[in-house]
Backbone bond lengths (Angstrom), bond angles and torsions (degrees), N, CA, C in turn:
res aa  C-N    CA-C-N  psi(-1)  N-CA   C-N-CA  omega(-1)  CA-C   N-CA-C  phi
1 X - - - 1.452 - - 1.529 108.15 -
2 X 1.437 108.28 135.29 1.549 108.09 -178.57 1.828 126.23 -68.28
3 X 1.168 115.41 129.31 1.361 112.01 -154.92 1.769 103.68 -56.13
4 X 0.797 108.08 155.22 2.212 132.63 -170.97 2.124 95.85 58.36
5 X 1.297 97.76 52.84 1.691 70.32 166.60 1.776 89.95 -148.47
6 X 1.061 74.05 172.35 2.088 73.34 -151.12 1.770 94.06 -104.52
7 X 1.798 115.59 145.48 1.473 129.83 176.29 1.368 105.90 -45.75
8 X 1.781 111.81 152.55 1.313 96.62 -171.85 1.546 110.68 -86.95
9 X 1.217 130.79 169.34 1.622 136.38 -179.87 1.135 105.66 -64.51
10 X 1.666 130.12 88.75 1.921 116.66 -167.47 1.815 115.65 -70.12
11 X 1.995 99.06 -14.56 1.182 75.88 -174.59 1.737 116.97 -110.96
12 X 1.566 99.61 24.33 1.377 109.24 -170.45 2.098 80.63 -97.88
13 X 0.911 104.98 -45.23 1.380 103.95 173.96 1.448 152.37 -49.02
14 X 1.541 81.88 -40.79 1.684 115.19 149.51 1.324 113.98 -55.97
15 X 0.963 102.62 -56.79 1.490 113.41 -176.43 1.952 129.11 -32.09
16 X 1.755 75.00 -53.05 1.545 103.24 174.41 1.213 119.77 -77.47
17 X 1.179 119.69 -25.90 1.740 144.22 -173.68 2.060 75.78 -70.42
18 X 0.952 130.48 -79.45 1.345 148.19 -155.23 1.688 93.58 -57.21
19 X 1.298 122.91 -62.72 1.574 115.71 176.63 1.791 110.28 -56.91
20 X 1.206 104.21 -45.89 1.310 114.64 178.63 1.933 116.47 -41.68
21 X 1.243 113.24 -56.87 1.113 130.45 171.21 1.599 120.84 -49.46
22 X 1.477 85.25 -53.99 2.017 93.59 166.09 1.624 135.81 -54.04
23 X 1.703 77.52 -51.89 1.528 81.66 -167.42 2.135 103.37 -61.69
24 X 1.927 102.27 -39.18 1.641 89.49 175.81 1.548 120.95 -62.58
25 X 0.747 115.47 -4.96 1.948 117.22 -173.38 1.299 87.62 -104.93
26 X 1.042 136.65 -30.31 2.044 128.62 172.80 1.404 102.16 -62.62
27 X 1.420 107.94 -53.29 1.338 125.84 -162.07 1.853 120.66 -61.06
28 X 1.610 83.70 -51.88 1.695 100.49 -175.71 1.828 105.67 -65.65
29 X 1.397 98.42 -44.57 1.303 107.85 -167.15 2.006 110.64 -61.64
30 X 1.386 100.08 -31.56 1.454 112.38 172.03 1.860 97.77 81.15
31 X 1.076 101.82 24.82 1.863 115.45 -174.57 1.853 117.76 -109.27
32 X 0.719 125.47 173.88 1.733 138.88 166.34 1.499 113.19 33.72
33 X 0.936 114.87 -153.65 1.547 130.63 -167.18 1.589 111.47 -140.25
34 X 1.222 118.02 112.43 1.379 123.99 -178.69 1.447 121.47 -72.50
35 X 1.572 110.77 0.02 1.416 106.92 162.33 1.261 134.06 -29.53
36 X 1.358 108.40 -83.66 1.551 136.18 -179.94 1.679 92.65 -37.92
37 X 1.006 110.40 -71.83 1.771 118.93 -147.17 1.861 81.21 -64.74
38 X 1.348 124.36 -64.21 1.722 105.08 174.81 1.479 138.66 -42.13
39 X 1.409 105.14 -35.99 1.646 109.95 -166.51 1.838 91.39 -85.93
40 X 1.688 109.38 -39.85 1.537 96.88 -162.43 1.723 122.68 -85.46
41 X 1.955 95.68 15.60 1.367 107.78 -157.76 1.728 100.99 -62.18
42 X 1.471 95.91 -49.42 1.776 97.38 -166.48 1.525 108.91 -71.68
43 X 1.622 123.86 1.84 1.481 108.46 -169.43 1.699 86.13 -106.64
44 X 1.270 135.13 -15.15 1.498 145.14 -166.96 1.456 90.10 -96.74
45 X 1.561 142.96 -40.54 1.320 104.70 -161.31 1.525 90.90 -86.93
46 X 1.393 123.76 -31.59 1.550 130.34 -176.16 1.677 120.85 -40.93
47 X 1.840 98.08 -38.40 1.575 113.79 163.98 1.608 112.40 -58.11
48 X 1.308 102.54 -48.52 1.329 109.03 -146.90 1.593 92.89 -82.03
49 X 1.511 123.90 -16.70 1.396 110.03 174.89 1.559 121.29 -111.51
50 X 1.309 103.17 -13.52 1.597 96.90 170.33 1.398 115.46 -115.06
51 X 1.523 125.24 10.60 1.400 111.57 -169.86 1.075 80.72 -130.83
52 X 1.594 135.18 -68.66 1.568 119.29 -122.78 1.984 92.05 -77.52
53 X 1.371 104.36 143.73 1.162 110.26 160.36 2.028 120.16 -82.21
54 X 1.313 123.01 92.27 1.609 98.24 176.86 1.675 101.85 -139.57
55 X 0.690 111.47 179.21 1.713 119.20 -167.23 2.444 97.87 -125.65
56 X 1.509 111.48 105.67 1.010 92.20 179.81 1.379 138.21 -89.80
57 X 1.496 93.87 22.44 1.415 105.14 164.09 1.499 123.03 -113.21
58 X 1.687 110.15 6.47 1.347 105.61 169.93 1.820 93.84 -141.31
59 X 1.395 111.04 93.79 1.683 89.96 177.64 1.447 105.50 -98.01
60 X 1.429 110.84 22.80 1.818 85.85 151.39 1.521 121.56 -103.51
61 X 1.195 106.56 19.34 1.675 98.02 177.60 1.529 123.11 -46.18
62 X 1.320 121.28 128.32 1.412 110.91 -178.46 1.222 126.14 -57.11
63 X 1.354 127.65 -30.87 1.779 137.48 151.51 1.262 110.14 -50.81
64 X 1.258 126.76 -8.42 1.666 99.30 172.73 1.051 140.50 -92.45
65 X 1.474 120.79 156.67 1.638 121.72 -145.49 1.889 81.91 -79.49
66 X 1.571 97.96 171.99 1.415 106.02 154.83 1.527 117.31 -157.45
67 X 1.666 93.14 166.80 1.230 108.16 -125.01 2.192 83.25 -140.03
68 X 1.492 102.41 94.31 1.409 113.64 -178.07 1.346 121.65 -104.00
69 X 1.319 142.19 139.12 1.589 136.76 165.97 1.806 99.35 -135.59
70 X 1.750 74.78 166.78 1.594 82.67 176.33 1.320 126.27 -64.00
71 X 1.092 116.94 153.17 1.533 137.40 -172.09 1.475 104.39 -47.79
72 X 1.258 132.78 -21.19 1.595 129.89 -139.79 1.563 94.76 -140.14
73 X 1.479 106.34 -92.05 1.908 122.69 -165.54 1.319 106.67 -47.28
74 X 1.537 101.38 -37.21 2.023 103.54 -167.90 1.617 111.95 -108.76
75 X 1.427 116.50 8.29 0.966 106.77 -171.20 2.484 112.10 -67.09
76 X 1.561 90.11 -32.75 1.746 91.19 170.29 1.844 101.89 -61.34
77 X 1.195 110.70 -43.66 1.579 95.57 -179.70 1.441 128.00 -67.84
78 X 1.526 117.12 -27.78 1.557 112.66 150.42 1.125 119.22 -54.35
79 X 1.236 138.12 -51.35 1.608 154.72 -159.08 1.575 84.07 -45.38
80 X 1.371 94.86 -85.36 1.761 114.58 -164.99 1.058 106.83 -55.90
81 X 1.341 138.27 -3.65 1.701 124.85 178.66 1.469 97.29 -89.65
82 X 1.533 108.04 -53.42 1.690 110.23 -178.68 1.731 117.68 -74.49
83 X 1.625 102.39 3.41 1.492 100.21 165.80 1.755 99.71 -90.04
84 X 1.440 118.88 -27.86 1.428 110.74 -152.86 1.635 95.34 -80.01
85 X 1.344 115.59 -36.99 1.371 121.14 -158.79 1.775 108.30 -95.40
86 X 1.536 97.43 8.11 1.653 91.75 169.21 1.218 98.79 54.23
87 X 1.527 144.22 60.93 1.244 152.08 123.38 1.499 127.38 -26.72
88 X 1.563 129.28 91.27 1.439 98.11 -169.00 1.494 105.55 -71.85
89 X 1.744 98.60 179.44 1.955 117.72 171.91 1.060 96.92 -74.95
90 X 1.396 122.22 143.70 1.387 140.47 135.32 1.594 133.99 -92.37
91 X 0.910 105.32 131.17 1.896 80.82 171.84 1.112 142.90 -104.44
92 X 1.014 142.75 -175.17 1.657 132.60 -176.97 1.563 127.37 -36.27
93 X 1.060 105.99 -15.58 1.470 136.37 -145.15 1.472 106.30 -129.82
94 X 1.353 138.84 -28.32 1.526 149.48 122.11 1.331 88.90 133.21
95 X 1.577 120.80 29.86 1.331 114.17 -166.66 1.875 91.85 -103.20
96 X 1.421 122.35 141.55 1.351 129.93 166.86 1.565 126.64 -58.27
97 X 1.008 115.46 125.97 1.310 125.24 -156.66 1.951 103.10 -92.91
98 X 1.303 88.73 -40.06 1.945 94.76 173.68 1.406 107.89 91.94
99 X 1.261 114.14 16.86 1.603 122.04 -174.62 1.511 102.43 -128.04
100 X 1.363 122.94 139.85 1.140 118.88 153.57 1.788 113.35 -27.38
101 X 1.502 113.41 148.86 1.191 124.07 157.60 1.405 127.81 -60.59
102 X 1.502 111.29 -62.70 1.495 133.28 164.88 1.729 103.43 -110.93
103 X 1.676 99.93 130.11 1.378 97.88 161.78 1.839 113.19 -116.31
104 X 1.349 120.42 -179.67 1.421 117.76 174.90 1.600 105.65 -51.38
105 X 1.398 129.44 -25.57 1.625 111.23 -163.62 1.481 87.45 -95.33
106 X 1.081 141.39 -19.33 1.143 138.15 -176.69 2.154 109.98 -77.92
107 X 0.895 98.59 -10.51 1.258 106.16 167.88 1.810 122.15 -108.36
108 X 1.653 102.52 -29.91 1.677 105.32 169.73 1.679 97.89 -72.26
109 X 1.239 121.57 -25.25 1.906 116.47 171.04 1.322 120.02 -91.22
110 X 1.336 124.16 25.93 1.133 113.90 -170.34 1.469 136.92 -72.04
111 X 0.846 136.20 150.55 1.841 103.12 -147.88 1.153 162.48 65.17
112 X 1.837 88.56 2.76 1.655 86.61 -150.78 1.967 75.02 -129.42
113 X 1.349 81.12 166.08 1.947 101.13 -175.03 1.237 99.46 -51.68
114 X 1.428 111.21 122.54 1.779 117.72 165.60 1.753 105.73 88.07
115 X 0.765 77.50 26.90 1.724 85.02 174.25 1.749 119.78 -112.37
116 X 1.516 124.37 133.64 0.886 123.06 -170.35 1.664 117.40 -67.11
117 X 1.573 110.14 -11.01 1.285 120.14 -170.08 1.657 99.22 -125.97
118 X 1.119 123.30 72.18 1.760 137.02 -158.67 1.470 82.46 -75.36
119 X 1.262 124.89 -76.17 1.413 133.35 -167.50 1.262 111.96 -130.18
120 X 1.377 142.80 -55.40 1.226 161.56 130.87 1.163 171.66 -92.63
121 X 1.901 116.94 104.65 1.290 124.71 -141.31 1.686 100.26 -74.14
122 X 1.319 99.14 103.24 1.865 107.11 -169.78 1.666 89.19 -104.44
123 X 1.501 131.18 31.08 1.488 120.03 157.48 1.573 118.17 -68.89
124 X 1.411 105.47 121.20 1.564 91.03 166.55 1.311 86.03 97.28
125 X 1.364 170.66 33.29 1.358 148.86 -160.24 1.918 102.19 -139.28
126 X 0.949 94.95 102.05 1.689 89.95 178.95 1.810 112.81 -105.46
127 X 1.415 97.23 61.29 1.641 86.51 -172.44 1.319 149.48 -80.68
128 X 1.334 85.33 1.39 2.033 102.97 146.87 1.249 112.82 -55.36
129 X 1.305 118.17 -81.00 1.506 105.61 165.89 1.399 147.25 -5.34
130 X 1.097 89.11 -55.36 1.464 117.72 -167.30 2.002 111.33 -63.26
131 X 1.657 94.10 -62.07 1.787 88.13 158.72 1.197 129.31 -26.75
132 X 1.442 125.15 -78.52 2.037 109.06 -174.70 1.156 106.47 -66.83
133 X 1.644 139.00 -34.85 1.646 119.56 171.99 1.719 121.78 -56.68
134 X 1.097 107.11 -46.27 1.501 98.33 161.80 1.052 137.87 -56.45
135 X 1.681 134.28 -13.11 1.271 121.27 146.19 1.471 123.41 -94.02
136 X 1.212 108.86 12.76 1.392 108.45 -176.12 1.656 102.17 -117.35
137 X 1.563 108.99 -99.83 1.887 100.06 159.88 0.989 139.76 -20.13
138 X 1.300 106.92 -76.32 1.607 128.86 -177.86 2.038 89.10 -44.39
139 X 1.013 81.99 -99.61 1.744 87.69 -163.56 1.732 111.77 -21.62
140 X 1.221 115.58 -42.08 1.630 103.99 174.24 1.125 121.36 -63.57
141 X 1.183 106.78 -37.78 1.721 127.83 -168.73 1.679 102.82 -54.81
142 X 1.314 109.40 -66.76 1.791 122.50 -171.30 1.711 87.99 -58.15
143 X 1.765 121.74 -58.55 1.330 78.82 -159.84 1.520 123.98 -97.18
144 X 1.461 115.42 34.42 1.152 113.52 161.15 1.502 124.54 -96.06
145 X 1.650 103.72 -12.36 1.601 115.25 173.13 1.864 109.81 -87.63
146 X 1.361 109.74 -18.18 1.700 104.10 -169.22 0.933 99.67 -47.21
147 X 1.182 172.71 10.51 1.599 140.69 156.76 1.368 108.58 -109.53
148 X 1.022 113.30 -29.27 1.966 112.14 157.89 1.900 99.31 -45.00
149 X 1.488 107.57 -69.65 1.512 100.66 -157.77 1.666 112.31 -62.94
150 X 1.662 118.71 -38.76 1.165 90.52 164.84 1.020 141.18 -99.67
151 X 1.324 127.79 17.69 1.342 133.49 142.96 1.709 110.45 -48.38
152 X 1.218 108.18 -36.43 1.968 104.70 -170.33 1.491 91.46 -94.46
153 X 1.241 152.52 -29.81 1.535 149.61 -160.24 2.136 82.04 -93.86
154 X 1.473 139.77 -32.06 1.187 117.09 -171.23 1.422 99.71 -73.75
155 X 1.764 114.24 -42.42 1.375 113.95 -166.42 1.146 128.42 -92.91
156 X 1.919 114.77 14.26 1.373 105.22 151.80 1.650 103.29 -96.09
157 X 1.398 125.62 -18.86 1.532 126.98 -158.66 1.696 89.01 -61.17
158 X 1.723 110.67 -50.91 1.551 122.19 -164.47 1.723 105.17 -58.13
159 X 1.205 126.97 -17.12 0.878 109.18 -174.81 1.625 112.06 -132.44
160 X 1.122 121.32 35.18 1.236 139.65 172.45 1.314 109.51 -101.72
């Protein structure tokens, strides 16, 4: 790095890496609204790096946190989180597939016929589960961290 210039911001960067990804799979696909996946990028990667507990080479561990969006607006912002974090496949059957979950072509097809990401990247998604931890975990969890997250969602927004 050239001397007086300062490291880059990885997670204001990330950030963009994560909008970046969306908006082309919104874009290519000629589908949805890049809202959701833009505005909720910095509070989703902030989850995905200081709270959620998951392992991305085993996401069925029974300890792992999870991590749900809607069927529709957020489905490009799941895509790209479980493309960024090398999520492996699972299959129906909860057995490991040894492949990424989401890869980059799976996001340049998104939406589109024959695509692994038709409408919704349901890799990794245990949402049975998910009901009694969310009123129990989940809900304590966020609000004992809110001022951690937006303190980190102001100070990547400020410097993006």
């Amino acid at each position: 790095m050239p001397e007086g210039t300062e490291p880059p911001d990885l997670d204001a960067l990330s950030i963009e890496t994560i909008r970046t990804l969306c908006i082309d799979a919104i874009q290519a696909a000629n589908s949805g609204h890049p809202g959701t996946p833009m505005g909720m990028a910095p509070v989703a990667y902030t989850l995905w790096q200081r709270f959620l507990r998951f392992d991305p080479a085993n996401p069925i561990s029974p300890n792992r946190g999870r991590f749900v969006l809607s069927e529709g607006h957020a489905s490009a912002l799941l895509g790209s989180l479980l493309h960024l974090t090398q999520v492996k496949e699972v299959d129906p059957d909860y057995e490991l597939r040894g492949r990424p979950a989401v890869e980059l072509h799976d996001l340049e097809t998104f939406r589109q016929l024959g695509s692994r990401c038709p409408r919704f990247a349901e890799a990794g998604i245990d949402v049975a589960a998910l009901a009694a931890e969310l009123q129990t975990k989940g809900a304590h969890a966020f609000v004992e961290s809110w001022e951690e997250l937006l303190s980190t969602i102001e100070r990547a927004s400020s410097s993006s």
